[in-house]
N, C-alpha and C positions, 0 to 999 in steps of 0.2 A: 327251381333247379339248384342241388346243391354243388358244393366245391366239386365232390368226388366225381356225380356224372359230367362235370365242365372239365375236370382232368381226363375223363375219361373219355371224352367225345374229342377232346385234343390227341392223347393219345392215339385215338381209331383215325383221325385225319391224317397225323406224320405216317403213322404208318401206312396208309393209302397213296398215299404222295411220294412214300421211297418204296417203297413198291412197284407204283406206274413207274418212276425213275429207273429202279436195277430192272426190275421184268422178272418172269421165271424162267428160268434157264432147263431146256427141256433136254432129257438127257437121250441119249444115243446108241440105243441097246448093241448095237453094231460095234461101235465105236468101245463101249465098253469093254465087250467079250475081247476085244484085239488086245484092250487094255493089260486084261488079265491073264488073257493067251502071255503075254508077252512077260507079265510078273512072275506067271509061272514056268516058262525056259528061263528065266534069269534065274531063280531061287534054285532049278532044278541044277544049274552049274556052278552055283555059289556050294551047294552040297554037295556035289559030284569033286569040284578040286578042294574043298576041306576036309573031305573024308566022313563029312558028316551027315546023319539022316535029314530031312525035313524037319523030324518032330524034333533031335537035337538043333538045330539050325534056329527053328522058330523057337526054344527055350533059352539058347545061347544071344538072340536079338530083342527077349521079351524084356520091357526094361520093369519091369514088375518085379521081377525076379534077380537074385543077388547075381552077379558077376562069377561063373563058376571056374574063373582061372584064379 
């Protein structure tokens, strides 16, 4: 057996091991959808009292892009 499969059969263990440890976290399509319901009335009145569209709103928040004040 060389170095690399002994590194790599360690590797496949930690990660077995913190895996059983964190678990996977199942997600909640319900819970979701409220989620976004709820991003989307907020963004909708973040536009509505700034005067400004969605798609200005989402270009003025993209940090990708320069600063247009």
């Amino acid at each position: 057996m060389g170095l690399k499969t002994k590194e790599r059969e360690k590797k496949i263990k930690n990660f077995e091991y913190y895996r059983a440890k964190i678990g996977k976290k199942k997600k909640d399509p319900e819970m979701i959808e409220k989620m976004f319901s709820k991003l989307e009335t907020t963004l909708e009145k973040i536009s509505e009292s700034s005067g400004l569209t969605l798609d200005e709103l989402a270009d003025a928040l993209d940090p990708s892009k320069p600063f247009p004040f």
